[in-house]
Every structure is written in structure tokens, then in C-alpha cells.
C-alpha positions as CSV (number, residue, x, y, z in Angstrom):
1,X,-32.4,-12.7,-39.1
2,X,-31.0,-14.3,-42.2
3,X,-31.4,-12.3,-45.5
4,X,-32.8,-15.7,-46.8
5,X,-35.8,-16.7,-44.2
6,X,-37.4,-14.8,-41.2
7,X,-36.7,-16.7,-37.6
8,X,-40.3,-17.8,-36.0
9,X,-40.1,-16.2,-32.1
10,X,-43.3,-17.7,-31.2
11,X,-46.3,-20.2,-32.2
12,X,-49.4,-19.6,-30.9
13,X,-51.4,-23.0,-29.1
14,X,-53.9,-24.7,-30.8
15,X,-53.1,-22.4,-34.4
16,X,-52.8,-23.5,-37.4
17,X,-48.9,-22.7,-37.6
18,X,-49.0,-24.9,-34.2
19,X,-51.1,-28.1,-35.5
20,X,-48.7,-27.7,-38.6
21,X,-45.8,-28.4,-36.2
22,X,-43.9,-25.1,-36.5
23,X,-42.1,-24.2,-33.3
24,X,-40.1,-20.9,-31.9
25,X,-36.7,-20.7,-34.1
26,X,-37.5,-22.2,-37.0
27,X,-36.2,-20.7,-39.9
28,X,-39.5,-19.9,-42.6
29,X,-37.2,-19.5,-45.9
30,X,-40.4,-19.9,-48.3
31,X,-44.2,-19.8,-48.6
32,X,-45.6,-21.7,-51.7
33,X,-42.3,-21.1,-53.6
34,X,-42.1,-17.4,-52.3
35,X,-38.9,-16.3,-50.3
36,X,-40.3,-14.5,-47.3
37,X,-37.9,-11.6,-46.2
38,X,-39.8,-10.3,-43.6
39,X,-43.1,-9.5,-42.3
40,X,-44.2,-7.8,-45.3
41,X,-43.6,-10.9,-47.4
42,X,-45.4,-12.6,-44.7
43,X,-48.8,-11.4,-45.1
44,X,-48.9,-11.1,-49.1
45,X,-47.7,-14.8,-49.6
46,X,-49.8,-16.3,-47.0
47,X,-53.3,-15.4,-47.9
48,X,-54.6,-19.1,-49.6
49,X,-55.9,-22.0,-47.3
50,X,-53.2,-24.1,-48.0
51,X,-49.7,-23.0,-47.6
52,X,-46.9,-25.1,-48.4
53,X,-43.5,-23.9,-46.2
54,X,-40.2,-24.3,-46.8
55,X,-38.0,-24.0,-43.2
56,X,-35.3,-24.4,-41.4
57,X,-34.8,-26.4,-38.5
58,X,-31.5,-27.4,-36.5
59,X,-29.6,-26.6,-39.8
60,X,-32.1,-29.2,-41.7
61,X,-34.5,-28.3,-44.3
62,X,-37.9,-29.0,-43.8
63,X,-41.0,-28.8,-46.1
64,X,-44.3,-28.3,-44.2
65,X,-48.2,-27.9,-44.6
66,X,-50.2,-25.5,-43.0
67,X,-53.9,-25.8,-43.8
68,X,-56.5,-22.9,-42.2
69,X,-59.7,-21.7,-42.4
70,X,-60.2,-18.2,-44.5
71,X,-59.0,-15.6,-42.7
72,X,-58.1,-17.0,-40.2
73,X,-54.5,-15.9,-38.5
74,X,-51.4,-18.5,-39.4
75,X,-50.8,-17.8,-35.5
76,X,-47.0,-17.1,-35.7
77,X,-44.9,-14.1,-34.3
78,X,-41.8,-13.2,-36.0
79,X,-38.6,-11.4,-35.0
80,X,-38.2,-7.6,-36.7
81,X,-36.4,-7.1,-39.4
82,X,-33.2,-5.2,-39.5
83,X,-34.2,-1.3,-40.3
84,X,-32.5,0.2,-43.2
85,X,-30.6,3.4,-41.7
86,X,-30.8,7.0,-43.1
87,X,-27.6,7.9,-44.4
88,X,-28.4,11.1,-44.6
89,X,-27.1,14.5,-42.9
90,X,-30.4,16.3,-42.7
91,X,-29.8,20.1,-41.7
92,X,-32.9,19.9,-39.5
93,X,-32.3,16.0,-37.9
94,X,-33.8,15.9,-34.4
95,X,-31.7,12.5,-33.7
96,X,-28.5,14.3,-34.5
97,X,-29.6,16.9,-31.8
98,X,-30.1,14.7,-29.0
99,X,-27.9,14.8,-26.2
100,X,-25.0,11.8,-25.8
101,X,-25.4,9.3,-23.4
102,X,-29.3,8.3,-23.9
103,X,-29.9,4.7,-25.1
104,X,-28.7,3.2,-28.1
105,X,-32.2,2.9,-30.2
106,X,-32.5,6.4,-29.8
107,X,-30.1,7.5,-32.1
108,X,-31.4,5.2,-35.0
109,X,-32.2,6.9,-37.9
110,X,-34.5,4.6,-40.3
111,X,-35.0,5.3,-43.9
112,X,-36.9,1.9,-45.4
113,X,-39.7,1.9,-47.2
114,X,-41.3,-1.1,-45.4
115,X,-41.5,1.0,-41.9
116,X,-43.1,3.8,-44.6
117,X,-45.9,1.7,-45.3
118,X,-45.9,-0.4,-42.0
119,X,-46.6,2.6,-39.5
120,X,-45.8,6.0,-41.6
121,X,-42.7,6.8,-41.1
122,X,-41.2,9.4,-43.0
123,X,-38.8,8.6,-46.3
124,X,-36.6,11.0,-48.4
125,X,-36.4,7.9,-51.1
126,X,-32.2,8.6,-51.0
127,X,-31.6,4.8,-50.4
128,X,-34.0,3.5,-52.4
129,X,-33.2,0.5,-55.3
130,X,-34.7,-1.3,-58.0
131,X,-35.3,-4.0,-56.5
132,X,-36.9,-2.2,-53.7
133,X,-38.9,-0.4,-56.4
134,X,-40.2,-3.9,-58.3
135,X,-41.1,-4.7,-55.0
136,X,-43.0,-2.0,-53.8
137,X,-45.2,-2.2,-57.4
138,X,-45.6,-5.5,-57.0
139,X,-46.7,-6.0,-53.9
140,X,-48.8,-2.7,-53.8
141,X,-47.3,-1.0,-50.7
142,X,-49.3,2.0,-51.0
143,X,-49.4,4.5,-49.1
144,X,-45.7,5.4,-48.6
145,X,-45.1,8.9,-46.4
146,X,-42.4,10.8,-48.2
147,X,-40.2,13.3,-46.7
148,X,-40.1,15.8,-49.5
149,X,-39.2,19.1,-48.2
150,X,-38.7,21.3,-51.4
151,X,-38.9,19.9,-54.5
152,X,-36.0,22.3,-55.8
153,X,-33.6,19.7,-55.8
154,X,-30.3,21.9,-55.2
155,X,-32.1,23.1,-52.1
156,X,-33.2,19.3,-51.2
157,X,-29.8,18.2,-51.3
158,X,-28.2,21.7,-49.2
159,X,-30.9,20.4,-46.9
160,X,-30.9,17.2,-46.9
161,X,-27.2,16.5,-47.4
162,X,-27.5,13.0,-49.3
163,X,-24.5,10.7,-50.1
164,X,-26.3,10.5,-53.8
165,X,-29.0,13.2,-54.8
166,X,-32.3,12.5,-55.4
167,X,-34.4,13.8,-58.4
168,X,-37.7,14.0,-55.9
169,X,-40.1,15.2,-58.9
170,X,-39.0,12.2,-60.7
171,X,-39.3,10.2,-58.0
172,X,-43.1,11.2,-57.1
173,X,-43.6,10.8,-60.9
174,X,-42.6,7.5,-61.0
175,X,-44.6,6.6,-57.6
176,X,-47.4,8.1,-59.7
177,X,-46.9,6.6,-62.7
178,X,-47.0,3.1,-60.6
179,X,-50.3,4.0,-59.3
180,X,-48.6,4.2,-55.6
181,X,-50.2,6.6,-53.7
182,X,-48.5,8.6,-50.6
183,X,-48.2,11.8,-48.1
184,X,-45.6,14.3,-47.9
185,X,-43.9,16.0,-45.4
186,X,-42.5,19.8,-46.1
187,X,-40.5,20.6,-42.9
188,X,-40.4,24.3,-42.8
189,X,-36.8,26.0,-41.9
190,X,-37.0,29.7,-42.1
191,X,-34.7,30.9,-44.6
192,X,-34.6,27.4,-46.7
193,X,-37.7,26.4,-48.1
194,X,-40.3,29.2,-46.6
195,X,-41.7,31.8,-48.7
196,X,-41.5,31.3,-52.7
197,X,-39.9,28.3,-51.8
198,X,-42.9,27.0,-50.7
199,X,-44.9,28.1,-53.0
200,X,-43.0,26.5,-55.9
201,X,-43.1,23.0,-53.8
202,X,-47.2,23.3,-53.1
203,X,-47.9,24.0,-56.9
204,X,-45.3,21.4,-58.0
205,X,-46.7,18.7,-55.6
206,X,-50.6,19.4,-56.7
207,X,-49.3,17.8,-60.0
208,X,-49.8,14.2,-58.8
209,X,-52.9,14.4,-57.4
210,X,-54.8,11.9,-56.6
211,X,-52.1,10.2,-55.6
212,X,-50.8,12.2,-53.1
213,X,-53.2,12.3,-50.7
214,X,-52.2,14.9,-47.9
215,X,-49.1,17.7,-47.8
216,X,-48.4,18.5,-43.6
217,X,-46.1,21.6,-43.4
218,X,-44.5,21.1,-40.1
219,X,-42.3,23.9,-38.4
220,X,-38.5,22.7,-37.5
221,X,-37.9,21.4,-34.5
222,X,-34.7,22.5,-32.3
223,X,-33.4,21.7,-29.5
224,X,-30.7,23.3,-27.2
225,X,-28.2,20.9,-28.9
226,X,-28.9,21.9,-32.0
227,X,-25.6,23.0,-34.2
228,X,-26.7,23.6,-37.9
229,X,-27.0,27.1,-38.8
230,X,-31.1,27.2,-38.8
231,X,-33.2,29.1,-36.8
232,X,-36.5,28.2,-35.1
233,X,-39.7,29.3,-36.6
234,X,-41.3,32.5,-35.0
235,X,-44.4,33.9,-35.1
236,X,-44.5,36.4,-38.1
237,X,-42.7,32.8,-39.9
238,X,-45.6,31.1,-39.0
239,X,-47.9,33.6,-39.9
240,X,-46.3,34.0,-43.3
241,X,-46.6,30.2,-43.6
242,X,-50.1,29.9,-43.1
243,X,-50.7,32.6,-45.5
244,X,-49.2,30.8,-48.0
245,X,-50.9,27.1,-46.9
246,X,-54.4,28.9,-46.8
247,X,-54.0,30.4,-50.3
248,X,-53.1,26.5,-51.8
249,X,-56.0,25.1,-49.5
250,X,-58.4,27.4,-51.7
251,X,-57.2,26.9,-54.9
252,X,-57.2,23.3,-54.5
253,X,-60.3,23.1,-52.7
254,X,-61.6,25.0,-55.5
255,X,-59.5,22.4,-58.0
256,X,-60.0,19.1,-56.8
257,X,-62.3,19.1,-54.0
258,X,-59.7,18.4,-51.5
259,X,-57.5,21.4,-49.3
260,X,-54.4,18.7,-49.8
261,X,-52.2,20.9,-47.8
262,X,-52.7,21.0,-44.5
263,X,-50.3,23.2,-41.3
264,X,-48.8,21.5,-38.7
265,X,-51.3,22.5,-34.9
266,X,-47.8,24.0,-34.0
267,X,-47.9,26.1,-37.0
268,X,-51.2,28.0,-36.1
269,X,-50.2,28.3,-32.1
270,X,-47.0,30.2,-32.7
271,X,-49.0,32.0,-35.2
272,X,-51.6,32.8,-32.2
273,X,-54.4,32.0,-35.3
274,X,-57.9,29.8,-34.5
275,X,-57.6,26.1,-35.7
276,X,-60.0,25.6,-38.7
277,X,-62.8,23.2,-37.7
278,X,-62.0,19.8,-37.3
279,X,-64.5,18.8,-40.5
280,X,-61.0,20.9,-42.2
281,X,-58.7,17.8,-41.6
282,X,-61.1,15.1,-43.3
283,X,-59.7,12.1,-42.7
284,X,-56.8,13.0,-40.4
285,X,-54.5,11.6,-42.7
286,X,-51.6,13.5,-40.9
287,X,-52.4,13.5,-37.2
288,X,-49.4,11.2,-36.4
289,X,-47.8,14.3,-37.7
290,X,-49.1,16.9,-35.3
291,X,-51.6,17.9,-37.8
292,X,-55.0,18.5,-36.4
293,X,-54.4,16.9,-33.1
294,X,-55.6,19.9,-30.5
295,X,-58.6,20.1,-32.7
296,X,-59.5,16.6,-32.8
297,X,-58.8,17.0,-28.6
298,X,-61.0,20.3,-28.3
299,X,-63.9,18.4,-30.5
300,X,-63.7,15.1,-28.3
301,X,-64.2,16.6,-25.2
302,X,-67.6,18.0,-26.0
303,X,-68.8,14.7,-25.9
304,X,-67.6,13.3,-23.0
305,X,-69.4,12.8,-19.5
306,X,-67.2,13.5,-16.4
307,X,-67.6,11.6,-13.5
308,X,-68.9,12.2,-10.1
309,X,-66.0,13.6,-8.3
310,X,-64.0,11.1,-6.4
311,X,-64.1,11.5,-2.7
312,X,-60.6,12.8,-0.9
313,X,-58.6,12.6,-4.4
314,X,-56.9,15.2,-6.2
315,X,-55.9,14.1,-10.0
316,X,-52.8,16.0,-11.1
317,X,-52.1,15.4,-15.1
318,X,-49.7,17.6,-17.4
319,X,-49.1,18.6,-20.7
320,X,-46.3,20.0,-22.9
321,X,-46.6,24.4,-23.2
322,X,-47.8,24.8,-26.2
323,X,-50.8,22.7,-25.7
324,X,-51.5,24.0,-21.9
325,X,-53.4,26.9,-22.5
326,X,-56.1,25.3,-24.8
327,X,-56.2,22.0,-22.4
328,X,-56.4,24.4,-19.2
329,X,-59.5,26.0,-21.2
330,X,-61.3,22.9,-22.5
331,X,-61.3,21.6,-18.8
332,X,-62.0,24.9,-17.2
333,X,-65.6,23.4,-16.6
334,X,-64.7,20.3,-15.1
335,X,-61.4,21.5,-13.2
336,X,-63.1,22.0,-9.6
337,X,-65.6,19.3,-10.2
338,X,-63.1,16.7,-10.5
339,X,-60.7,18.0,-8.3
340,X,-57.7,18.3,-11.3
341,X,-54.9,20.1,-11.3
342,X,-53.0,20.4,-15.0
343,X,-49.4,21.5,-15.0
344,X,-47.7,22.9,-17.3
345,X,-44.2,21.2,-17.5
346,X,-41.3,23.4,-19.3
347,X,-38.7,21.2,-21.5
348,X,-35.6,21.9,-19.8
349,X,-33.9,18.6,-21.3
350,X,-34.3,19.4,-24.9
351,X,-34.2,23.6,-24.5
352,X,-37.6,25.5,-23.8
353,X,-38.5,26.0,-27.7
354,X,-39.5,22.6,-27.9
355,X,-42.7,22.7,-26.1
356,X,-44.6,20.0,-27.5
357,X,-46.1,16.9,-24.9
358,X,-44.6,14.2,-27.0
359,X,-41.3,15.1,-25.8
360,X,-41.5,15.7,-22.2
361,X,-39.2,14.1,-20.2
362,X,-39.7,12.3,-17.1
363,X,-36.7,14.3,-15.1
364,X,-38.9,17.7,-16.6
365,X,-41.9,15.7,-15.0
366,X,-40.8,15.2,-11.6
367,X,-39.1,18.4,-11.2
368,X,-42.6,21.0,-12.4
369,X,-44.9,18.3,-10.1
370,X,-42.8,18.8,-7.1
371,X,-43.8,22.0,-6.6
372,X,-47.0,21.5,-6.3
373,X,-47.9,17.3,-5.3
374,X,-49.6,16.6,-2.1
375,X,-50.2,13.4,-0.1
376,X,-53.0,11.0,-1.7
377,X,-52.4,12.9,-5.1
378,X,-52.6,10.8,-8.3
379,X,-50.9,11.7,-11.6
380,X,-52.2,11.3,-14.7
381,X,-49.5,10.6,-17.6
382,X,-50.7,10.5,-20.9
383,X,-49.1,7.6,-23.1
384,X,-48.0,10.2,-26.0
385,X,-45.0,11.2,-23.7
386,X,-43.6,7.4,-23.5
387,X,-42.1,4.6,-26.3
388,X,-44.8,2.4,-27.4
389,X,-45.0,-1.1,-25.5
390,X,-43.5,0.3,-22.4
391,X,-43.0,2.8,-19.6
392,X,-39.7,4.6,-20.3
393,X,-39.5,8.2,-20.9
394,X,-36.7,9.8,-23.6
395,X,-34.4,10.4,-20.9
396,X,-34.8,6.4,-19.9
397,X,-36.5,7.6,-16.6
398,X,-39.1,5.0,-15.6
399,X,-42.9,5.9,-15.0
400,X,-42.3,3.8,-11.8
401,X,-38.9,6.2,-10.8
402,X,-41.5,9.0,-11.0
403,X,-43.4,7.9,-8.3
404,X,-41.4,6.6,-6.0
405,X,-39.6,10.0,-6.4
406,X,-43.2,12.3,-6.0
407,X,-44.5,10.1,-3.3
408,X,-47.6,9.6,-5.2
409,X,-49.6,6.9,-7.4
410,X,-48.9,7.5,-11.1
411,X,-51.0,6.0,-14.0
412,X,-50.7,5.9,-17.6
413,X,-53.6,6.9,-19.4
414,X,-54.8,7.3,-23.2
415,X,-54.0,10.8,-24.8
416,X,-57.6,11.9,-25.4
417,X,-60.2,13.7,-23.1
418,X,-61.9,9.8,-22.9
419,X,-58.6,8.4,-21.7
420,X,-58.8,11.1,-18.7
421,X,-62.2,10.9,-17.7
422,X,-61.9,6.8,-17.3
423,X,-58.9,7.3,-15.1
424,X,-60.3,9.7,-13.1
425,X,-64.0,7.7,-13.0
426,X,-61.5,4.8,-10.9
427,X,-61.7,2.6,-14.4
428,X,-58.7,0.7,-15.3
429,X,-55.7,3.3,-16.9
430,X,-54.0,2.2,-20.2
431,X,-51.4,0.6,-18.6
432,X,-53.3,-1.9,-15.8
433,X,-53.0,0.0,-12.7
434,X,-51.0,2.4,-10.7
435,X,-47.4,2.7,-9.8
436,X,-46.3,3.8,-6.0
């Protein structure tokens, strides 16, 4: 893709981009006078009726009109942009502690703005420029997720290891200033940013509210391949953590209304502690974050209605070990009903501290079910464990590999008690079907 136009991968039939004559690999440069970098651009500039475009076609410039009804979709796809990469050496990076030899994407570390807004993705602002800034007031790309950490900036930058520092506090107040609201991320490595640390960040982040709108504090995550001097958070660490994050929720509950800081689910099961009530995590602004997830779970499954049990079927599905004892529990009175069997699967590619679903593997997969499949069994994968758009686990094992290595039919299903039920009730999985 040209810095200078977005390349059309596909027109929709019977659209307005297709009675306007656009076709697959044309070259949009401009709508209405607007250079259009990118899908962002895309969607602000194209919002009147009638759009006058500038392309490209076989190296010729066209000008074309495209006339549709309000609302109504231009009917276009476009190909990604190209990802701004993190530059950064982060003390705590989980892509530089991945094993060699997995695929290529893997190892991409993103730092751009646009994926920030797009889908949350996390941003230290270390790359960031003016023009990036006039363009992020302009177009009103609110909210951003910023990966703030400590906002002591000699810490920031021992952790965070940036080619050029970063002011954080007067980048937040300029974010502020702008009206640009966002979340923040503190990721909490014993010995760094714990303790006072912490407590200096919360109270300096409670500053610009409203316009931050959630803090997650998130424990590090390490794998076996990890070679930074940090060390994993343990259970008086998280205990002392949530100490800390209930005090803040108080005083700011107290304040504005709003607990603001929330701890990571992870946070409260090395602590062994209860999860507040789910009513805790209003909005669930930070769930893509592993903030309130297992609550939201435990809350769901009250309302749901199992099925009759299926006749000659056992349903195997599994879960990461941190999560297994409270899933094991919250199905304890369906379990024999519905014939289900929930494994436990221990992380053996990543090391066994990381013990989350998300990053179960499909080798770790095949090798804890093999113990324990029988003929005619079904398993039960939930989509959390897989990239989005497709069946590949981190290791590039393929849902269909784990089958045909088990023996038995494998479906993809939604990661919520709803998404289990249906399977097991015979109604289609997430992902059309069963493998075998």
C-alpha cells in the first residue's frame, strides 16, 4: 500500500462503490479532496451522500462519483495498513520471550495509535509525532489505550527501554487537554513499579479524570524463555497489590463516583481473594485485558439452560490452570448431566507460570487430552485459545492436527458458558461444524 492512496481488495455486487465502477486494485488516493491513508481516513471522509474520488487505475488517474443512500455502506474492502512497530525494549515484553522458530507475525510488535483506537491495543506514546498528534485531535480518535506503567519517568524509561524518553504525565496532559479520552495499563513487576511506586502512579493518574476512563493493573507475565532480570508475581505481591488497588478504588469511589482502577482476575487468583461482584467492573472497559473476565463467566452461567443430555456422547472441553478450579465449580451441577469432562491443560510450551487459557497451546492440548479421550468423545475448544479469523494455535498447530491426532471430533466454540451449552445442545459451534 502506497503512503499516497489505500489499494481497493474487493467491491461488493450491486454497492454503491460497485454501480460507481470501482473494481479490486484500484488505487483510492482521495475522497472529496481528502487524502485517504488508510481505513481510518476511510470512514471519517466518507460520511456525505455524494463522494467525489480521486483513484488510480493501471497507472491512470481517474475521478469518480459515488452517490448512496445515508448510511448506507460504500461496499468496499480494503487492504491493512502497514503497522507502526514498537521500537521499544520493554523489560517485561512477552514477544521478546517467545521461543524461535514460530511464525513471522508473531514476533510483531505494534506501537500505532490507529490499532489503539481500532481494537485497543496497548501504546507507550514513544513513536508518536505531530502530525500523528494533529491527526488524532482532528479526527477525534478517542479512546486511545495507553501503556503507562509508572508515571516516574526514570523508572518508565529503565522499564521500558525507549530509543527517545517519554514525558508520560505530559503526554496524558496533553491527551487531556485535547479532550481525548483513554485507558491505561500499569503492568506490575515486583520490585519496579509495586508498592509506593504504585501508589505514586494511581494518585498521579486520578489527575485527568474524566478522561481517563479505567486503570487495569495487570501482573507480568513470564515465560520459561524469559531473560530480563524480573521476577513473576507471587502471592503475598499480589496480595500487597490489591491492598493498594482497593485503597484507590475507595477514595475514588468516594471522589468521583467511579473505582477507576481496577486488578487484573489474575491478580486476585494468585492472591487466593473473592472477585468483587461483577456490578464492580461497570462497563467492562478492561475485559480484553483479563479484567473481570471469570466474573463476567461465573455471572453468565447462572442464567443459562443446559440441555437434555445427549445420548452416547461425552463432551471433553479444557481450560488454562488458573481458571480450572472456578470453571470445574461453576459446572459442578451440570458435569454428570451433560456428560462433560473439563481438563485442566498445564503450559508446558511457554513454562508452567503462565497458566492463563489464552495461551494454551495446541501441542499442550493434545498431550493433557490423551490421557484421558475415549472413542465417540467430542472436544470442546474455546476460540480465546486461537488467532482471530482462523484455526491455528501459537505453536501453528492446527485445530484440524488435533483431531486427527486424538481420534476424536473437535469443535470451536464461543468462550462463554452460552457458547458451551449450544455446542453441547448439537447447535452449530462458532466455527461451522466439527473437525475429524
Amino acid at each position: 500500500m502506497s503512503k499516497d492512496s489505500i489499494v481497493i481488495s474487493g467491491v461488493l455486487p450491486e454497492s454503491p462503490a460497485w454501480k460507481a465502477g470501482l473494481r479490486p486494485g484500484d488505487h483510492l488516493r482521495s475522497i472529496n479532496r481528502h487524502r485517504v491513508r488508510d481505513s481510518i481516513d476511510l470512514l471519517f471522509y466518507s460520511d456525505e451522500p455524494t463522494l467525489n474520488l480521486s483513484i488510480i487505475r493501471d497507472n491512470k488517474p481517474l475521478q469518480v462519483e459515488l452517490i448512496r443512500d445515508e448510511g448506507e455502506p460504500l461496499g468496499i474492502e480494503i487492504e491493512p495498513f502497514r503497522v507502526k512497530r514498537c521500537r521499544n525494549r520493554c523489560i517485561f515484553c512477552f514477544v521478546n520471550q517467545l521461543p524461535k522458530g514460530l511464525r513471522k507475525t508473531l514476533y510483531i510488535k505494534d506501537e500505532d495509535y490507529r490499532l489503539s483506537f481500532l481494537y485497543g491495543n496497548y501504546i507507550t506514546l514513544s513513536n508518536i509525532t505531530e502530525a500523528d498528534r494533529r491527526r488524532i485531535v482532528t479526527q477525534r480518535l478517542s479512546p486511545l489505550y495507553i501503556s503507562v506503567h509508572t508515571t516516574n519517568s526514570e523508572l518508565r524509561q529503565r522499564m521500558l527501554r525507549a530509543r527517545k524518553p517519554v514525558d508520560i504525565m505530559k503526554e496524558l496532559t496533553w491527551l487531556t487537554q485535547n479532550r481525548i479520552r483513554f485507558h491505561a495499563q500499569i503492568v506490575l513487576c515486583p520490585g519496579y513499579n509495586d508498592g509506593d511506586e504504585l501508589r505514586n502512579t494511581l494518585n498521579d493518574l486520578q489527575r485527568f479524570y474524566p478522561y481517563i476512563m479505567s486503570i487495569a493493573v495487570v501482573p507480568v507475565g513470564l515465560t520459561k524463555y524469559h531473560s530480563e532480570e524480573i521476577t513473576p508475581v507471587g502471592k503475598e505481591d499480589a496480595r500487597d497489590a490489591l491492598q493498594i488497588i482497593q485503597e484507590f478504588e475507595k477514595k475514588f469511589r468516594k471522589k468521583y463516583g467511579d473505582p477507576l482502577v481496577y486488578a487484573a482476575d489474575e491478580l486476585y487468583i494468585k492472591a487466593e481473594r473473592r472477585f468483587p461482584p461483577l456490578r464492580h467492573y461497570g462497563d467492562l472497559h478492561q475485559i480484553e485485558n483479563g479484567v473481570g473476565m471469570v466474573p463476567l463467566f461465573l455471572e453468565e452461567i447462572k442464567g443459562v439452560h443446559p440441555p437434555e443430555r445427549p445420548a452416547n456422547k461425552r463432551f471433553i472441553t479444557v481450560t488454562g490452570e488458573s481458571f480450572y478450579p472456578f470453571l470445574k465449580k461453576a459446572l459442578k451441577p451440570y458435569i454428570e448431566r451433560l456428560n462433560l469432562l473439563v481438563v485442566p491443560v498445564k503450559n508446558r510450551f511457554f513454562g508452567e507460570s503462565v497458566t492463563v487459557t489464552g495461551l494454551l497451546t495446541g501441542r499442550d492440548i493434545i498431550y493433557a487430552v490423551s490421557e484421558v479421550r475415549q472413542d465417540g468423545d467430542i472436544l470442546l475448544l474455546p476460540d480465546v485459545m486461537l488467532r482471530e479469523y482462523d484455526e491455528i494455535f501459537l505453536d501453528d498447530v492446527r485445530v484440524k492436527e488435533v483431531s486427527e491426532i486424538l481420534g476424536i471430533d473437535v469443535a470451536v466454540i464461543e468462550s462463554s458458558p452460552a457458547g458451551l451449552m449450544e455446542a453441547i445442545s448439537g447447535k452449530r459451534s462458532k466455527k461451522d461444524g466439527d473437525h475429524r
